[in-house]
N, C-alpha and C positions, 0 to 999 in steps of 0.2 A: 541060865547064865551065859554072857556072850564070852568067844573064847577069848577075843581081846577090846580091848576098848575099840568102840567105833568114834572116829572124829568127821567134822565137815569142816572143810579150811575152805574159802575163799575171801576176795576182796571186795571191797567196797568200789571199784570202779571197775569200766567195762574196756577202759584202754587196752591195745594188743601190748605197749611195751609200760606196762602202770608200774610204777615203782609198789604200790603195796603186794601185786601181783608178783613181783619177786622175792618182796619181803614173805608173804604167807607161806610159798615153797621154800624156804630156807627152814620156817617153822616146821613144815611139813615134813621134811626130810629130818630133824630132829625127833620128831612124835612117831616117825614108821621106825627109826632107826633102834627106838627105846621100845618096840614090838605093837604100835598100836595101829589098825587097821583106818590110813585115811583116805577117804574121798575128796579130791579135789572140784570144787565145781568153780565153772565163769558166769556170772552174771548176765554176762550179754548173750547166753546160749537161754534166758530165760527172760524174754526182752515182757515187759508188763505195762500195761496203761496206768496214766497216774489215776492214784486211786477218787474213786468216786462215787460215794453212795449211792447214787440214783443210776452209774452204772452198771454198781454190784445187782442193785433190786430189778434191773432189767435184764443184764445178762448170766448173772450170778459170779462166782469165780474165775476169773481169767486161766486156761489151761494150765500154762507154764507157773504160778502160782499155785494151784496144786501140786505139780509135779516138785515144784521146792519144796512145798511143804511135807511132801511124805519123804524126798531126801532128809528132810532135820528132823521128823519123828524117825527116820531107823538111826540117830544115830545120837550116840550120849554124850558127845562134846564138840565144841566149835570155835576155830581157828578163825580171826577176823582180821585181817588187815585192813583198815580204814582210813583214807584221803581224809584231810582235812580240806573244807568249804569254808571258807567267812566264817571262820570260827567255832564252825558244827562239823556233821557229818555231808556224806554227799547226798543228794537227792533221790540217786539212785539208789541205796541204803536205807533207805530212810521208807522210800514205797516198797521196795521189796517185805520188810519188816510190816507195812501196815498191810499190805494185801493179806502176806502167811498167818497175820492176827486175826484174820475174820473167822468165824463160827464155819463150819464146814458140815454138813450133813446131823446137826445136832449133835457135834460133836464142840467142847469149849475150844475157843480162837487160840487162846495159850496153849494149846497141849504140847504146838512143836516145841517151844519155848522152855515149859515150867521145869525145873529141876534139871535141865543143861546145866552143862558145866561149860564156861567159854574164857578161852585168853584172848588178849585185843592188842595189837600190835599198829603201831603206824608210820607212815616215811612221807617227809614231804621236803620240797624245796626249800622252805622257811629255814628259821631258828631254831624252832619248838619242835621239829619234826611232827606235826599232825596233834599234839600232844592236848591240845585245847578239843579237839575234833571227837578225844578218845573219853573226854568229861563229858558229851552230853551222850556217846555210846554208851560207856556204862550204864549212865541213870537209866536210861532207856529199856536196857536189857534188866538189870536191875527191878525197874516196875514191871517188868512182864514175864518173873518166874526165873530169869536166869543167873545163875551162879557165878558171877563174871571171877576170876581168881585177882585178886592183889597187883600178883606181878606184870606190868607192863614192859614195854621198848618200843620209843618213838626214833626213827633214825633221821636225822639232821639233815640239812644239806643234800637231799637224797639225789641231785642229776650229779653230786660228786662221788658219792660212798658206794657206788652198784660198779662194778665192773661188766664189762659188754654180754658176757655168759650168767650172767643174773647173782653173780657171789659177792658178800659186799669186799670192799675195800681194806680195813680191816678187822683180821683175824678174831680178835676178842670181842669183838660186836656180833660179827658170821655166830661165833659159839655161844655167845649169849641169846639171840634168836633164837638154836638151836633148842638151845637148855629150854628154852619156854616152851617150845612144842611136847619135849620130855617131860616136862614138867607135868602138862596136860596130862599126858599120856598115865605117868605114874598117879597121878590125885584119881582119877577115873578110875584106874585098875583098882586103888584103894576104895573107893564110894560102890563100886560093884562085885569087891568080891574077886577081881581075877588076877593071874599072874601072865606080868610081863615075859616075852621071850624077846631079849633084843635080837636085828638082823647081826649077822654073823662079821667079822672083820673087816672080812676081804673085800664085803658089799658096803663098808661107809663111805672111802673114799669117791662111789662114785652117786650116791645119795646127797652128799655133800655139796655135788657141786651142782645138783640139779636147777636150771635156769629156766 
């Protein structure tokens, strides 16, 4: 039994100042703060060719697509902030998930996938905050074993709602992100059997405002 939940947070785009990338560390700093053990990873530290059969059969697995995928097999849940594109996901998202789904050493393509546990979160400039982008996410994860949970948060307006050190705008929205990352945190600990140790007082303040 692991001592605490292990999570993967990252975002769906590979920008240095990506509003989901702020959004996922807000989550994030609520899921460590409710005691669970997260890994932050960036996409563009795993930059991937778009996927292609007759590339796989030629060169097999792109490195960096292994190396995701044993990141998401050690770890039992996943934190996603996801851009919305033309009304999906972004493309970058989209091939990372098809490469990590291929078969690996006769091992099944779903393993990273099946029985995660994942909350989905989005920000974008529009209206909808991303909010269309997170319907074809789910189904997505959805068909491939994953336990996406219920609770979502799309933030609005997002080049308004982010203040310059990455914390949003406000307060009740900041703590509702939060609460989903705990939320994470708490449903895991329940499905595996482990107890939470939250971080200690003195350390929220400055978790909180991580940007």
């Amino acid at each position: 039994m692991e001592a605490k939940p292990k999570i993967l947070a990252f975002a769906g785009s590979a920008r240095e100042r990506s509003y989901n990338k702020m959004l996922v560390r807000i989550a994030t700093a609520g899921a460590r703060r409710a005691g669970a053990e997260v890994t932050m990873a960036d996409l563009r530290d795993f930059p991937m060719p778009i996927y292609d059969g007759d590339l796989e059969s030629r060169d097999g697995i792109p490195a960096n697509a292994l190396k995701f995928r044993h990141l998401m097999m050690a770890h039992q849940g996943l934190l996603i902030a996801s851009p919305e594109y033309n009304s999906s996901i972004t493309p970058l998202l989209k091939n990372t998930i098809d490469w990590i789904s291929r078969p690996v050493g006769g091992e099944d393509g779903l393993a990273p996938f099946r029985n995660k546990v994942a909350t989905l979160l989005s920000a974008s400039p529009g209206g909808f905050g991303g909010l269309r982008g997170l319907v074809h996410l789910r189904a997505i994860l959805g068909n491939i074993g994953v336990i996406v949970l219920p609770d979502q948060l799309a933030v609005a307006k997002a080049h308004e709602a982010f203040q310059p050190e990455g914390t949003l705008t406000d307060p009740k929205q900041h703590a509702a992100v939060e609460a989903l990352g705990a939320n994470l945190a708490a449903t895991l600990a329940k499905l595996h059997g482990q107890t939470l140790m939250p971080e200690p007082e003195e350390r929220r303040h400055d978790l909180s405002r991580i940007g």
